[in-house]
N, C-alpha and C positions, 0 to 999 in steps of 0.2 A: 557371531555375525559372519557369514560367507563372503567372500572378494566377492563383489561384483565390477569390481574396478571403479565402481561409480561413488566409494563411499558411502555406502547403501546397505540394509538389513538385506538377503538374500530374498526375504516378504515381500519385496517396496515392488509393485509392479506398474507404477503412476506415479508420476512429479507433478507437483501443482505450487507454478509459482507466482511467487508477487510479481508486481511488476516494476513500481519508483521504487531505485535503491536495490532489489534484485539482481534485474534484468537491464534495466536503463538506469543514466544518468538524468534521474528527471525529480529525485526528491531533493536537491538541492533547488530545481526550482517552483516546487509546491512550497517547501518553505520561507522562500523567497516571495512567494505571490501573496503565502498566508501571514508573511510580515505586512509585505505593502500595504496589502487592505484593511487589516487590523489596526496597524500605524496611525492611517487616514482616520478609521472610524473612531480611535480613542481619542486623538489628538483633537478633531472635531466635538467630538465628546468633552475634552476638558477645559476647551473653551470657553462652552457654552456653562457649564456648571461649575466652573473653577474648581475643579478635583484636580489633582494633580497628573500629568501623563505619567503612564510608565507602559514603555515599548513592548512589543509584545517580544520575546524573547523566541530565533530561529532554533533554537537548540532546546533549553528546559519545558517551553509552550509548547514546541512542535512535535517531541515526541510521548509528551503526557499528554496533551489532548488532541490533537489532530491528527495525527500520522496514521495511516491507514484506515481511516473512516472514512464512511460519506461525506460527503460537505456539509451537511446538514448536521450531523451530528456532531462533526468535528468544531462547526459555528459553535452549535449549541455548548459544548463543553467548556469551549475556554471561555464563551463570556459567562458561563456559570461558575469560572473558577475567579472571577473578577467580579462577583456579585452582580452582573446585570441581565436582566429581562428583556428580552424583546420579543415581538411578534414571531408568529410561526411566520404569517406569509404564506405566497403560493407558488408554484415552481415559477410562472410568468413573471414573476414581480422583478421589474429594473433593476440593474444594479445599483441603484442610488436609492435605491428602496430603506429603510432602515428597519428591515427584517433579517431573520434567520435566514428567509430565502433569499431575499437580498444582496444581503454577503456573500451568501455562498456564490451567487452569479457573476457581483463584481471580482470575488476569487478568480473565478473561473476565466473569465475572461482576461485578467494578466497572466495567468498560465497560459492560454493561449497566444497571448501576443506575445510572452517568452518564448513559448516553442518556436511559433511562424519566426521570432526575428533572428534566435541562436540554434535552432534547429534541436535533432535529437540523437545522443550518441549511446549504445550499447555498452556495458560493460565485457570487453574481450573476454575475458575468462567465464562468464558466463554465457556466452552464444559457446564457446567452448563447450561446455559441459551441458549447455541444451545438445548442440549435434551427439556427444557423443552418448547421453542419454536415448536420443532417437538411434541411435547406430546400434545402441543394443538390444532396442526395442521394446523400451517404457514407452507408456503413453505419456503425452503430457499436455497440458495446461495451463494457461493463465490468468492469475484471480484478479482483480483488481476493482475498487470504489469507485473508478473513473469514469465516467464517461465517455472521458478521451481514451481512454486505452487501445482503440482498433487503430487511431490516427496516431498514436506514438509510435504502437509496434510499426506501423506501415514506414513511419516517418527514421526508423532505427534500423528497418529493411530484417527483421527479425518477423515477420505477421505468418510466414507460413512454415515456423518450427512447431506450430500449436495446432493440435487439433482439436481444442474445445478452448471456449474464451468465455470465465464470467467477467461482466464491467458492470459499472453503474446504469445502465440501460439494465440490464438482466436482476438485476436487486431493486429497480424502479418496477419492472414488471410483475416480477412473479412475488414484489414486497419480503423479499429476503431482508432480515436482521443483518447490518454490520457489522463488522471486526471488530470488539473482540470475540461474538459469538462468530460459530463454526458454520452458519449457514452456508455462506459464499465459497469455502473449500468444500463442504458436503456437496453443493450442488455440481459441483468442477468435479468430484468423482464419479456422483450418480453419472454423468456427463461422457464420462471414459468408460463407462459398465463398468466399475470396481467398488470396492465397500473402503470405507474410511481404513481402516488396518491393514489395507495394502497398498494406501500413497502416502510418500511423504509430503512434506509440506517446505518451502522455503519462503523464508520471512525474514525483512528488515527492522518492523516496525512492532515493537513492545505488542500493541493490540493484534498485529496478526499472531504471533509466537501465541498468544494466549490464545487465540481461535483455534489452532492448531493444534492446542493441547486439551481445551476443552471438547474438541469434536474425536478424540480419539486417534488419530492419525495413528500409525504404526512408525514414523519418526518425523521429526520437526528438525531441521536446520536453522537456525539463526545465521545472517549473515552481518557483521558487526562492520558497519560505514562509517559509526559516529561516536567509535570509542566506548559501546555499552555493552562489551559483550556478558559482563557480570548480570547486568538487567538481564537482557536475553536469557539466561540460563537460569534466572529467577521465575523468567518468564514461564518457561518452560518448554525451550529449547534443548534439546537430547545433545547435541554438539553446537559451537562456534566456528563459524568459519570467518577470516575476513574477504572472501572472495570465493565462488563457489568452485572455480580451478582446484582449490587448496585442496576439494574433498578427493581429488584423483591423483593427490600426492598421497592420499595417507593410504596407499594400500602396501 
């Protein structure tokens, strides 16, 4: 592997990265949003049919089934890992809806009213290593399931390190496959005019590291938040980092 100073194959000529847990401080409160709502709807749930509650857990639930999906998907997982069915639903559908899309809306909106009330802060070491990745003159990019993604970056004051941005608009549009398929980083390269084997990839979240290895990349970073770095590297992450600074120690 050549220095690039960047902890990088000499190849890598494109960074394409997550975004919650990455880049922002923002997957602490996706988990937090996708406890509330699930909370509600099971607790509701056990009422009514006298099952017993069991909480939906921010740590084992959040990174087995929801962590970097779409909301829809990430719905659909965990309540199939819970035996329950529900409606597809339509993207409109209220959030009291008691659909797939449903939830995912009422999700969405306490993620939002967590951002608007606590706002949204950047990981320092990673705007670090974004500039200095732009100083040496990789392209780079932003993957993200979000839909929010343009209002984070903007709201983190990080929106113009990026010159190409997939979010949940752009996988709604062109019906891109979520994470853990490689769709949504293949498109972030086509995006930068490069081929998968010349970007890497950085990821938090179990289901991107697997996008990222199933699409070919030329290297995958795990960035370990939550104590998994053994996952990650199961995952199929080529290195661990806990913080993407760390990768501009190891030259």
């Amino acid at each position: 592997m050549r220095d690039t100073g960047l902890g990088l194959p000499g190849r890598i000529r494109g960074c394409l990265f997550d975004l919650d847990g990455v880049l922002t401080q923002t997957a602490i409160v996706h988990a937090a949003a996708w406890r509330e709502m699930f909370d509600a709807f099971l607790r509701a749930r056990a009422e009514r049919t006298g099952e017993p509650f069991v909480p939906f857990d921010p740590v084992e639930d959040y990174d087995t089934h929801v962590d970097g999906k779409p909301r829809a998907d990430g719905t659909r997982a965990f309540l199939a890992s819970r035996g329950i069915g529900l409606p597809e639903g339509t993207p409109d559908d209220p959030p009291d809806a008691e659909t797939v899309a449903g939830l995912g809306n009422r999700k969405n909106e306490i993620v939002l009213r967590r951002i608007h009330d606590d706002g949204v802060l950047p990981y320092p070491g990673s705007v670090r290593y974004v500039q200095a990745v732009r100083d040496a003159g990789l392209r780079r990019a932003v993957v993200s399931s979000s839909t929010n993604c343009g209002d984070v970056l903007a709201a983190a004051g990080i929106a113009d390190l990026f010159e190409e941005r997939i979010d949940g608009h752009t996988v709604e549009r062109d019906r891109l496959a979520g994470k853990p398929a490689p769709d949504t980083y293949l498109a972030a390269a086509r995006g930068l005019g490069l081929g998968a084997a010349e970007c890497a990839v950085f990821e938090d979240a179990l289901a991107g590291v697997a996008a990222g290895r199933a699409g070919s990349f030329g290297y995958v970073v795990g960035v370990d938040r939550a104590g998994q770095a053994a996952r990650l590297k199961a995952h199929g992450a080529d290195v661990v980092v806990s913080d993407l600074a760390d990768l501009m120690e190891q030259r």
